[in-house]
Each structure stands twice: as C-alpha cells, then as structure tokens.
C-alpha positions in Angstrom: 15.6 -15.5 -37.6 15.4 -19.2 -38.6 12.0 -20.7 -38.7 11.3 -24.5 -37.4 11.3 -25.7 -41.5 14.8 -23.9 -41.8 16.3 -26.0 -39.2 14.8 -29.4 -39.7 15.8 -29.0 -43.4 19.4 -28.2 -42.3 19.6 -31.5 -40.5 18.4 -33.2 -43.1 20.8 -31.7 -46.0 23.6 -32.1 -43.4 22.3 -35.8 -42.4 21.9 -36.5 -46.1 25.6 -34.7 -47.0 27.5 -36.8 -44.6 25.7 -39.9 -45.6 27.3 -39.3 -49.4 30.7 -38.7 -47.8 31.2 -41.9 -46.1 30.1 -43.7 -49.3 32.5 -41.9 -51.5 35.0 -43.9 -53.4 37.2 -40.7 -54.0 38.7 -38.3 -51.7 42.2 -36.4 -51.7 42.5 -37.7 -48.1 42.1 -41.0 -48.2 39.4 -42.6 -45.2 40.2 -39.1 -43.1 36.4 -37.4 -44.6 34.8 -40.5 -44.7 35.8 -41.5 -40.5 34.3 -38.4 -39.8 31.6 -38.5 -41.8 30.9 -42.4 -39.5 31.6 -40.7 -36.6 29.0 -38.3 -36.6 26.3 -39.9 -38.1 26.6 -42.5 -35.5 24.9 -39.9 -33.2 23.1 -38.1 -35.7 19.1 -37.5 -35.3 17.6 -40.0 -37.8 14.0 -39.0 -39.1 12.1 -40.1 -36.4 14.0 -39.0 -34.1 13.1 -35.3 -35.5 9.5 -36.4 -36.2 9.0 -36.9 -32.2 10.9 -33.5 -31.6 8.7 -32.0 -33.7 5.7 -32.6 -31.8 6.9 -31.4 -28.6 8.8 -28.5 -29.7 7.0 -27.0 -33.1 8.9 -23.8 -32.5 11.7 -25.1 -32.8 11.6 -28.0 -35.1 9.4 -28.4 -38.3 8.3 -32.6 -39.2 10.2 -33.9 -41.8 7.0 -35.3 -43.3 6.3 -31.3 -43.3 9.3 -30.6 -45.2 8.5 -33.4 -47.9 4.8 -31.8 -48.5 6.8 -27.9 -48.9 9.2 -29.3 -51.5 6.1 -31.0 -53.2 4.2 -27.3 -53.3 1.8 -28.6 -51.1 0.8 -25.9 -48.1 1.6 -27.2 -44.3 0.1 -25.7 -41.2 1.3 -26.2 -37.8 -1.7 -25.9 -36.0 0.1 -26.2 -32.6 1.3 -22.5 -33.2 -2.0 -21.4 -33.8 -3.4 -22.2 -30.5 -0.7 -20.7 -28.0 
C-alpha cells in the first residue's frame, strides 16, 4: 500500500531527477536523455500544482510543505483524514 507522503515524495524525487538530467553536461547519448528529460518536465506537476491536489485529495496526495516538515523530524497530521 502506498500512503499519500509516499507518492508526493515520488513526484518530487522524479521531478527533481529529471530536472538534473536535462542540466547534465555528460551523457553516453549525447541530447537523447536530456530531450526527454525537457519533454516531460514540460507537463510535469510543479509544487503547487501538488500543494492544491493535496487539499482536495489528502488520500491520495500528501503537501509537499508536509514532506519538507517529515524530512526535518517534525510530526505532520492530516487532519482532513481524521474527520471522515
């Protein structure tokens, strides 16, 4: 089962992954990663984008400001959970 942080963190790494790939300087194919790497962030969710989603859908995303304070140690409840 993945939880709502699991998945917002995903997008993140991934979002955060591709943007290092189409800044490389190196790569055995040369501008093949990179064009991908373009190409998909283009229509990527940027952080507000998954900030909004995570108000209307708390099972199924987690904020990214949530994900910052976890990292940090510091304890996050989603209180929209609570009440259902």
């Amino acid at each position: 089962m993945t939880f709502p942080t699991e998945r917002t963190q995903a997008i993140l790494e991934v979002r955060d992954f591709l943007e290092l790939l189409s800044g490389a300087e190196s790569i055995e194919v040369p501008g093949l990663v990179q064009s991908v790497a373009l190409a998909l962030l283009r229509h990527f969710p940027v952080t507000d984008d998954l900030e909004a989603s995570a108000m209307l859908l708390p099972e199924i995303w987690a904020a990214p400001s949530d994900i910052h304070r976890i990292k940090r140690g510091i304890p996050v409840v989603n209180v929209s959970m609570l009440v259902r």
